[in-house]
N, C-alpha and C positions, 0 to 999 in steps of 0.2 A: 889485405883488408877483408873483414871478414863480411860478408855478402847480408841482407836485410833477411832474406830466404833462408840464410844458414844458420842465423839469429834465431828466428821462429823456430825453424825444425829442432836445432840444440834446447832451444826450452821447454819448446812442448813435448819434444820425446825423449831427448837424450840428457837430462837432467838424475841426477843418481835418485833411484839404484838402476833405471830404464838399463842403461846403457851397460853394466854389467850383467844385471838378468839377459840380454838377449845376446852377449859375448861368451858368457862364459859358461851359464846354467846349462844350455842342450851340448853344450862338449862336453863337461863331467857327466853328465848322466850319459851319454855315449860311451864312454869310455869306462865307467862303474861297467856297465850291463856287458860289456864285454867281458868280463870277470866272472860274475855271477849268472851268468846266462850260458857261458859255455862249457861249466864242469871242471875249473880251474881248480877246484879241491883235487880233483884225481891226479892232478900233475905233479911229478916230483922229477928231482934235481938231474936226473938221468935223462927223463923222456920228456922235458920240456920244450925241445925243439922240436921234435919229432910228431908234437901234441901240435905244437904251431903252425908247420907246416902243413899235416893234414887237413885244418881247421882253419885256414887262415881267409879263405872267402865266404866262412861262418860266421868269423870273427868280425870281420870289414861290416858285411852285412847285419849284424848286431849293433855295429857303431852306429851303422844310416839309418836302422829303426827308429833305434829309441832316442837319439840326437834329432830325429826331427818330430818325433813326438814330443817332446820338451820343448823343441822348438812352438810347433804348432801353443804349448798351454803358453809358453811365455806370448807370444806374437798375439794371442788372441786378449791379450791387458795390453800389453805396452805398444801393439800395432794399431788392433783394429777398437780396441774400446778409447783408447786415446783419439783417434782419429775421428772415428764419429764424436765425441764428446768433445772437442775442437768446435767443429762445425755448428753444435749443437747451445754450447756454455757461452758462446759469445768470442771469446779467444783467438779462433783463426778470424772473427771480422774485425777485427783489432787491428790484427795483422795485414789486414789487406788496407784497412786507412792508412797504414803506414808505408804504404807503395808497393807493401810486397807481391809478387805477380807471381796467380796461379798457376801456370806452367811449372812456371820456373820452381816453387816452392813444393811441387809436385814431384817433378823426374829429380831436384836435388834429394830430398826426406826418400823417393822408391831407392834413387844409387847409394846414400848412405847407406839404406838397412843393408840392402844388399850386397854388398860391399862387406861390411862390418861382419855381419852373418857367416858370409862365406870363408872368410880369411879366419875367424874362428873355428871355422869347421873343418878346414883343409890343417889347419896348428893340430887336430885333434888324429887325425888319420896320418899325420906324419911322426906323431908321437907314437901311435900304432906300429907304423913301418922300422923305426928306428930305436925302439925302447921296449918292443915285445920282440920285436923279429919277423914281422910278417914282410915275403919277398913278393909282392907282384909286382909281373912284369910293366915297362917303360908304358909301355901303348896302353894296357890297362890302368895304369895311375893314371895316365891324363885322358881317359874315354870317364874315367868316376870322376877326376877335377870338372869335366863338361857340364857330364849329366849331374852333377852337385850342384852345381851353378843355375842351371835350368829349374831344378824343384825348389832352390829357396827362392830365384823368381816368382813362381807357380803359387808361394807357402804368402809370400809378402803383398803380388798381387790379391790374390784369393782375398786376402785378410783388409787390404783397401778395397775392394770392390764391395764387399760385403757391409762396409762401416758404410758404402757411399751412399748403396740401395735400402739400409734398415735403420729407421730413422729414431732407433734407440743403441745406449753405448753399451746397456749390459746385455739386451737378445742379438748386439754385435758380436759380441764376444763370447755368449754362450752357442751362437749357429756356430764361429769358425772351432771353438772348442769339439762340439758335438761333431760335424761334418771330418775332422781332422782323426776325433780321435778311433772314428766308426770305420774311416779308412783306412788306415793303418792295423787297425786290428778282425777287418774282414778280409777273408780267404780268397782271392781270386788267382787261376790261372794266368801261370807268369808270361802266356802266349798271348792273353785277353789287352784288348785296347788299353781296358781301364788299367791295367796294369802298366802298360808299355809309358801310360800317360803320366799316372803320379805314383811311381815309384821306377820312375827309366833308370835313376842311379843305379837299381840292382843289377839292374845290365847291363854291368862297365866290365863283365867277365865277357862277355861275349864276343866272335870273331868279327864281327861287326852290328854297330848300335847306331844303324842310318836309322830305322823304322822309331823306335824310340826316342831318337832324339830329334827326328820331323815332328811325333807325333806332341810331343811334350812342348818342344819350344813352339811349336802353334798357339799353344793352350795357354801360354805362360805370356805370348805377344797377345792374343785376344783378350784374356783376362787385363790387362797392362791398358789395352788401349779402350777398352769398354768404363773400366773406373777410369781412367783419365778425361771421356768425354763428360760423364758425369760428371767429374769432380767440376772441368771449367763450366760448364750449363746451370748446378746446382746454386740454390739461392739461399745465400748467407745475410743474414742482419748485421748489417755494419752498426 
C-alpha cells in the first residue's frame, strides 16, 4: 500500500515528464559529450581501442561533467523550483491536512531523487565500460560508484536547501542554475578543498579518495540536515 508521503511526492514531482527529464536527460547528454568532446572523428577502425584505452579516464570524466551539468539545469525546475513553489501555491499544505508528515515526506521525496538519479547514472557509465570498452580497474569503479553517490546527494540537497531559504520558485531555480553552472565551468586546482568538495567523483582515479570523500560527504550531510531543520520549522498555510 502506497504511503500518503509517496502520494504527494509522485504528484508533485514525479508526474511526466519530471520523472523522465531527471532519469534520463543528464545520461544522454553524458554520454553525447563523450563523443563529441573527445575527438572521436580521428578514430578509425584500427586504432579504436588504442584511442580508448589512452583516453578512457578523459572519457569517464567527460561523462561526470557534462551528466551533472544537465543534471544540475534539470534539478533546478523539477527539484528546487517545484519544491519551493509547493510550499509557496498552497499544494504541500494540502498535503499536510491530509496527515502527511513532514519528515517523513521529506527524507522519502530526498531518497527518491536520489536513488533514481544515481541508478541513472551508474546505467550510464556502465554502458561506457561495456559498449565503448573502457577497462577501469575494480576498486576504481566502486571509489566513482561512492563519490557519484555523494555529489548527487550534494546536487539534490543544495537544490532543497535553496528552495527552503529563497522564498520565490523562479530566483530558486535561477541561484541553483547560476551557482551550478559557474562551478562546473570554473578552473580550480584539483588539490583545492573546493575541488576535493563538489567534484570528489573525479577522484575515483586516485590511490586513495579518504580526503574527498570526508570532505564531500560532510557537505552533502550538513547541506541535508540544515534544509531538513528548515523544512520542519518552516510556515506553511494550511
Amino acid at each position: 500500500m502506497t504511503s500518503k508521503e509517496m502520494l504527494a511526492i509522485r504528484y508533485t514531482f514525479f508526474r511526466f515528464p519530471s520523472h523522465y527529464a531527471l532519469t534520463v536527460i543528464p545520461v544522454i547528454s553524458g554520454i553525447i559529450s563523450v563523443f563529441f568532446l573527445q575527438q572521436f572523428d580521428e578514430v578509425t577502425f584500427g586504432n579504436q581501442w588504442k584511442f580508448v584505452s589512452q583516453n578512457q579516464y578523459n572519457l569517464v570524466e567527460s561523462y561526470l561533467l557534462i551528466s551533472k551539468i544537465a543534471l544540475i539545469f534539470i534539478a533546478s525546475f523539477f527539484i528546487a523550483f517545484k519544491w519551493s513553489n509547493m510550499e509557496i501555491n498552497g499544494s504541500y499544505g494540502f498535503w499536510l491536512t491530509q496527515r502527511v508528515k513532514r519528515h517523513s515526506f521529506y527524507f522519502q521525496a530526498v531518497g527518491l531523487f536520489i536513488i533514481e538519479i544515481y541508478l541513472s547514472l551508474t546505467l550510464g557509465i556502465l554502458l561506457l565500460l561495456y559498449l565503448i570498452g573502457i577497462k577501469i580497474t575494480t576498486i576504481e569503479l566502486m571509489q566513482l560508484m561512492i563519490l557519484l553517490l555523494i555529489q548527487i546527494m550534494i546536487i539534490v540537497a543544495g537544490a532543497i536547501l535553496l528552495a527552503e531559504i529563497i522564498p520565490n520558485a523562479e530566483i530558486t531555480a535561477s541561484s541553483l542554475l547560476s551557482f551550478g553552472t559557474l562551478n562546473f565551468f570554473l578552473n580550480t586546482d584539483d588539490s583545492s578543498i573546493l575541488h576535493k568538495i563538489l567534484k570528489s567523483d573525479l577522484h575515483f582515479q586516485e590511490s586513495s579518495i579518504i580526503f574527498p570523500l570526508i570532505l564531500s560527504t560532510l557537505t552533502a550531510i550538513a547541506l541535508l540536515g540544515i534544509s531538513f531543520v528548515i523544512h520542519l520549522r518552516r510556515s506553511i498555510d494550511l
